[in-house]
Backbone as CSV, one residue per row, in Angstrom:
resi,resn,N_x,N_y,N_z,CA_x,CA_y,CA_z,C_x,C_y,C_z
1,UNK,139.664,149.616,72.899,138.220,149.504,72.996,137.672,150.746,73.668
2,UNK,136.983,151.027,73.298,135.947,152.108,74.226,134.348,151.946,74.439
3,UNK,134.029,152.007,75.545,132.757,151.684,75.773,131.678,152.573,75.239
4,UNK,129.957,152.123,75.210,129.668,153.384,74.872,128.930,154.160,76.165
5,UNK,128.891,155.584,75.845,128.187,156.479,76.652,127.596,155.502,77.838
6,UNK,126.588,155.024,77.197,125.172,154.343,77.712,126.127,153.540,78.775
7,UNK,126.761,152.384,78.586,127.549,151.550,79.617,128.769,152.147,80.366
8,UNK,129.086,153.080,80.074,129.973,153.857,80.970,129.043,154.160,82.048
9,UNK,127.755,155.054,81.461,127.249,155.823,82.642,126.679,154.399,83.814
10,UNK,126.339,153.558,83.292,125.902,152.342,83.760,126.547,151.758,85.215
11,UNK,128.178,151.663,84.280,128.923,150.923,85.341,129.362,152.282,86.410
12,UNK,129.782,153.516,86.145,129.812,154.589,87.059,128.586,154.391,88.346
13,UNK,127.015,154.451,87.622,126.209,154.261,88.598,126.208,153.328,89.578
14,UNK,126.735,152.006,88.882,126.989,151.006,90.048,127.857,151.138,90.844
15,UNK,129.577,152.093,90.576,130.567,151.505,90.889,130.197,152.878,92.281
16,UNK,129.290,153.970,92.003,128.797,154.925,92.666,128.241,154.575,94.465
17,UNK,127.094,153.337,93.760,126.329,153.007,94.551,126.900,151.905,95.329
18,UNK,127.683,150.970,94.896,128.393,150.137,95.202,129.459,150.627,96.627
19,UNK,129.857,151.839,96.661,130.902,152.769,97.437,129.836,153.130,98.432
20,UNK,128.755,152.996,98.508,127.707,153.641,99.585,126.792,152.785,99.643
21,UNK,126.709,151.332,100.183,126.262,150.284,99.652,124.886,151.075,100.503
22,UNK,125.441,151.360,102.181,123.974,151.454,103.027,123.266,153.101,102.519
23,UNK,123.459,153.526,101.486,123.259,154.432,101.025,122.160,154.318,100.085
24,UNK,120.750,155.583,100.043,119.899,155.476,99.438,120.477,156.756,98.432
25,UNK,120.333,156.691,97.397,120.993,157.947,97.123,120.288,158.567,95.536
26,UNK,119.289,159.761,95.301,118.898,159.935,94.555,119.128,160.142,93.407
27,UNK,118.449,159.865,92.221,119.197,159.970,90.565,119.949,161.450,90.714
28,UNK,119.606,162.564,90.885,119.443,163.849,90.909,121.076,163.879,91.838
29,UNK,121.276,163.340,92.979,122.760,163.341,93.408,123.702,162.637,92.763
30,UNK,123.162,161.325,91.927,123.764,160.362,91.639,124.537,161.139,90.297
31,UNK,123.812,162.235,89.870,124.258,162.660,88.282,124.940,163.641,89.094
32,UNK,124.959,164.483,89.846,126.233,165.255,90.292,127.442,164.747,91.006
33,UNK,127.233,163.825,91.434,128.579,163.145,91.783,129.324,163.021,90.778
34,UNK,128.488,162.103,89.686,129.289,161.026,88.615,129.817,162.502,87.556
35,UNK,129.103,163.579,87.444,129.045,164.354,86.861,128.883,164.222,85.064
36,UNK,127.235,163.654,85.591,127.140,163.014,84.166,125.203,164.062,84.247
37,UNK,124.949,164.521,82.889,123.992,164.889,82.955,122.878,164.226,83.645
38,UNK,121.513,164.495,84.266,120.499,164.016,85.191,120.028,163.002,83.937
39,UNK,119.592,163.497,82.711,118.699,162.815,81.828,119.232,160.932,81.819
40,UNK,120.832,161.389,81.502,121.403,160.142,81.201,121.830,159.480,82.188
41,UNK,121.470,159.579,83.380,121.088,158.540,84.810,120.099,158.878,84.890
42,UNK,119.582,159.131,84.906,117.881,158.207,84.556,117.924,157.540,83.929
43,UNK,117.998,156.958,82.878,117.974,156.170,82.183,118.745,155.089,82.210
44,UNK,120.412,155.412,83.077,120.953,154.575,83.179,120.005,153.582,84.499
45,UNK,119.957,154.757,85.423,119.022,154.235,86.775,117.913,152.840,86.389
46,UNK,116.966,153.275,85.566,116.212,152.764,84.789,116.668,151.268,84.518
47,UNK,117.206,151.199,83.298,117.944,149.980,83.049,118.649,148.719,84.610
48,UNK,119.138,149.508,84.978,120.020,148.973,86.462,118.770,148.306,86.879
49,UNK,117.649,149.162,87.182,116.430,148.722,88.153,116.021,147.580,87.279
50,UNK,116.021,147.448,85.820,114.943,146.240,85.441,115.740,145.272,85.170
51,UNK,117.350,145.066,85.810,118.134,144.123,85.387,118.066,143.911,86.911
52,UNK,117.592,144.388,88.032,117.593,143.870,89.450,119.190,144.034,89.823
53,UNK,119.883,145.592,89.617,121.298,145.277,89.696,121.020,146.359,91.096
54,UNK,119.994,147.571,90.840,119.742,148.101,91.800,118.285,148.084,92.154
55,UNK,118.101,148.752,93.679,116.903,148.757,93.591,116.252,150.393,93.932
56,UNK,115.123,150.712,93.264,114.790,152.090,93.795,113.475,152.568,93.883
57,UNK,113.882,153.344,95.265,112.351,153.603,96.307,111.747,154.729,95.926
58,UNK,110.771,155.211,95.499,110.065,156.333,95.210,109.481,157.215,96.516
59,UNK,109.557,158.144,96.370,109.184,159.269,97.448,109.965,160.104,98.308
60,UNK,109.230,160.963,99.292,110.498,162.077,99.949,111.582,161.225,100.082
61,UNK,111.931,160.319,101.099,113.281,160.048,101.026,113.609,158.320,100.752
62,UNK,113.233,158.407,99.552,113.323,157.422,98.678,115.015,158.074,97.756
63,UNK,115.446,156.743,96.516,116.188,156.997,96.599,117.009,155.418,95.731
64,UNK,118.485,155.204,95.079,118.333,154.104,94.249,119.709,153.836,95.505
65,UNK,119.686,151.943,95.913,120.307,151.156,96.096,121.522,150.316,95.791
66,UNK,122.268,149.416,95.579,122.890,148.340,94.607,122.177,147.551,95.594
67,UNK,121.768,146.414,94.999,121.707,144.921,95.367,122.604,144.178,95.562
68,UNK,122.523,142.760,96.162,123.264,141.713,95.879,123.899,141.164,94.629
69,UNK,122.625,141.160,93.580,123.162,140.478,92.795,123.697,142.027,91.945
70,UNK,123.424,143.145,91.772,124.192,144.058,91.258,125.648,143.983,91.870
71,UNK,126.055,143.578,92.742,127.278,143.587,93.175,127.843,142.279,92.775
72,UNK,127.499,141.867,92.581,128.087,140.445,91.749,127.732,140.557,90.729
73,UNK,127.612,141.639,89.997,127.372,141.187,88.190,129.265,141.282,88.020
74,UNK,129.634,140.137,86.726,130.745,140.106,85.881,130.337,141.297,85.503
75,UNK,131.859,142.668,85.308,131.440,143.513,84.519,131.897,142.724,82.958
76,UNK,132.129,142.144,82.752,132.225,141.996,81.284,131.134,141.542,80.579
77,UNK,130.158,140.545,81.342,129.011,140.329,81.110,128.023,141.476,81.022
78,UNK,128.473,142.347,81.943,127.075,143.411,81.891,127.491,144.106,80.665
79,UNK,128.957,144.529,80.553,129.157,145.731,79.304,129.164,145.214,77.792
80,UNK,128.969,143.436,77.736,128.347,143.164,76.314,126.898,143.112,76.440
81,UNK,126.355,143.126,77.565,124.522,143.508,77.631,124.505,144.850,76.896
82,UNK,125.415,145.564,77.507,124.751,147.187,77.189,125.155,147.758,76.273
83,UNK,126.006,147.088,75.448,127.135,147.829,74.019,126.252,146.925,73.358
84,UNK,125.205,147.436,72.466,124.324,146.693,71.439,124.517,146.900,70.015
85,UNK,126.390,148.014,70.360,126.847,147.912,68.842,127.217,146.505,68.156
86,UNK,126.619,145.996,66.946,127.365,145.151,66.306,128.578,144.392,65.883
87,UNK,129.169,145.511,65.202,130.878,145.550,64.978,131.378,146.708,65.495
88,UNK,132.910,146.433,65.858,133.521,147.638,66.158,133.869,148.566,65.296
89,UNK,133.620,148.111,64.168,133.989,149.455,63.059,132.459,149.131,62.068
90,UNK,132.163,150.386,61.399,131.359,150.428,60.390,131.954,149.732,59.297
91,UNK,131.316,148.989,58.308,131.805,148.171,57.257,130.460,149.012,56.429
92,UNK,129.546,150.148,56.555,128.355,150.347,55.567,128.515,152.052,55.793
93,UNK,128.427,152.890,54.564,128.668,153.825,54.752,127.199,154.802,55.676
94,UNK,127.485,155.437,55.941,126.203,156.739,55.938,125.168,156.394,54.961
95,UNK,125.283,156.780,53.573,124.438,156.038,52.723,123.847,154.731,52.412
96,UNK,124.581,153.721,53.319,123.977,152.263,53.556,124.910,151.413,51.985
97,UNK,126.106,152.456,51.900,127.253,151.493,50.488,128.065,150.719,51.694
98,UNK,128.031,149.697,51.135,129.054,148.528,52.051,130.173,149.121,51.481
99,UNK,131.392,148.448,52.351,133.060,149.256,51.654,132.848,147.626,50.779
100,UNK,133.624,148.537,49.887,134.300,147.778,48.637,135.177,146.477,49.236
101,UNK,135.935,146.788,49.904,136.799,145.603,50.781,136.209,144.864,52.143
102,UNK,134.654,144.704,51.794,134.560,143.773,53.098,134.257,142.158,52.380
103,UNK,134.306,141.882,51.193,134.605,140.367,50.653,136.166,139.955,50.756
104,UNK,137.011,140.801,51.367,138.327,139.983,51.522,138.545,140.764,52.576
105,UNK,138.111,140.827,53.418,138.559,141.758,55.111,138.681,140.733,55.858
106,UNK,140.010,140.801,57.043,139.555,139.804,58.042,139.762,141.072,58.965
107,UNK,140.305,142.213,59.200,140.157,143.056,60.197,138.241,143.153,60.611
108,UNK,137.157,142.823,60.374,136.281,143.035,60.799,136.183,141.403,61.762
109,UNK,136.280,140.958,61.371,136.643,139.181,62.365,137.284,139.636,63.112
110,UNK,138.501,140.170,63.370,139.583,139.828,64.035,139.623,140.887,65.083
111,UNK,138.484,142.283,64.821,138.145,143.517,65.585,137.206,142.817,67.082
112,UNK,136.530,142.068,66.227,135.515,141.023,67.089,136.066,140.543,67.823
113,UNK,137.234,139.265,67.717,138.058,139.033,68.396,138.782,139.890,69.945
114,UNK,139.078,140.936,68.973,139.601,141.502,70.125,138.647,142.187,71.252
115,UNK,137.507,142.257,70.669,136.444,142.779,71.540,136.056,141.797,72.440
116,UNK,135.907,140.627,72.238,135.516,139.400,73.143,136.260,139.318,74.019
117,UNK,137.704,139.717,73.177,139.004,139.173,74.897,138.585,140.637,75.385
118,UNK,138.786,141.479,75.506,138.268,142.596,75.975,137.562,142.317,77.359
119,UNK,136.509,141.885,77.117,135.160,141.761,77.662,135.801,140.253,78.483
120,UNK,136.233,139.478,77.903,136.778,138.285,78.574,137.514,138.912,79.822
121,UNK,138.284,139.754,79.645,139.313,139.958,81.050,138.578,141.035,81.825
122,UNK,137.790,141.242,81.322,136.614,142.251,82.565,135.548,141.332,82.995
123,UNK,135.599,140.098,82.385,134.951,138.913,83.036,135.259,138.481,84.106
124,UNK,136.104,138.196,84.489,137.103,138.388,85.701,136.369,139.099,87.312
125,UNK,136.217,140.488,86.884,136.115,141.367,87.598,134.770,141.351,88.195
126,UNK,133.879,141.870,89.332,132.438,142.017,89.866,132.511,143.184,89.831
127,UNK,131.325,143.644,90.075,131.128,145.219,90.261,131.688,145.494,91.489
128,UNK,131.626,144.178,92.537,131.527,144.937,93.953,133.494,145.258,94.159
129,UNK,134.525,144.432,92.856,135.128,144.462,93.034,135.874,145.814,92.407
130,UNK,134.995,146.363,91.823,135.332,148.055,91.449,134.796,149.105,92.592
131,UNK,134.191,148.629,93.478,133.906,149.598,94.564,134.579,150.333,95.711
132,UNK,135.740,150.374,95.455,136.705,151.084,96.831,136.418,152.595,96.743
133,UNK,136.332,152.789,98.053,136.236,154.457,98.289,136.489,155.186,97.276
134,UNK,137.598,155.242,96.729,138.441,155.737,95.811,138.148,155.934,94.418
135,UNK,137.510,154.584,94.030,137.726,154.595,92.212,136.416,155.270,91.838
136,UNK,135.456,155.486,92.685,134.894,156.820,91.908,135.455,158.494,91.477
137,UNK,136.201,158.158,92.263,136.978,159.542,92.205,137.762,160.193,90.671
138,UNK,138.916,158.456,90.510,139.727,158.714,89.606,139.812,158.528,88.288
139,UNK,137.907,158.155,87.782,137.531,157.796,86.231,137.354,159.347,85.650
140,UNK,138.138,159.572,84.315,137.992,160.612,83.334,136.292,160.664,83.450
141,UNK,135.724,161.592,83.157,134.268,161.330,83.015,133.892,161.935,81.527
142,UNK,133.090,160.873,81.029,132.831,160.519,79.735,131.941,162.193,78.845
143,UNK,132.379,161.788,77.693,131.815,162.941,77.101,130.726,162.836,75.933
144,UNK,129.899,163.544,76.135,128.441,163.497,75.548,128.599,164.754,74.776
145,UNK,127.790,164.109,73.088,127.860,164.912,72.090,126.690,165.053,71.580
């Protein structure tokens, strides 16, 4: 499975803010830490704020939060909020031609499948329980095309 862009940068921001709970800490630092462009925390920022996962203060030393309940989100719950892909594979070309083999496919069922358990065993997990000093450190950081 791979997540997309959008929910990577998502859960980074939390797992960021989560590590500095008494920490106000601005989009503008938040994208050089994570070392993810400024544009795409903002936006992740954004989202976080209208799901009440963080909270954030405007002005000189204003600055974005985690909350309570951001620290208790299931990440598996949050990363089928934010993956608003459909299927895991395309079944329709570029041109909008369905493949020839999706009236006898069960690999598009069974892709699903595996995406649910996926998300099932990161159900498990809280955000606050990805927050050790550490695991910001040791995530590959995602690549934007």
């Amino acid at each position: 499975m791979k997540l997309s862009s959008f929910a990577d940068v998502c859960l980074r921001v939390l797992m960021l803010l989560g590590s500095r709970r008494d920490d106000q800490i601005t989009t503008r630092d938040i994208a050089e830490e994570i070392g993810v462009p400024y544009n795409h925390v903002a936006k992740a920022v954004l989202e976080l704020r209208n799901r009440q996962a963080i909270e954030v203060t405007r002005g000189r030393y204003g600055g974005s939060q985690i909350t309570s309940h951001g620290l208790q989100l299931a990440v598996g719950a949050l990363l089928r909020e934010l993956d608003t892909r459909d299927d895991v594979v395309d079944c329709v070309s570029e041109s909008g031609v369905p493949c020839p083999l999706i009236g006898m496919c069960t690999l598009r069922s069974a892709l699903r499948r595996a995406r649910e358990a996926f998300y099932a065993e990161l159900d498990t997990l809280r955000v606050e329980d990805l927050t050790g000093a550490s695991s910001t450190r040791l995530l590959p950081f995602p690549i934007f095309r």
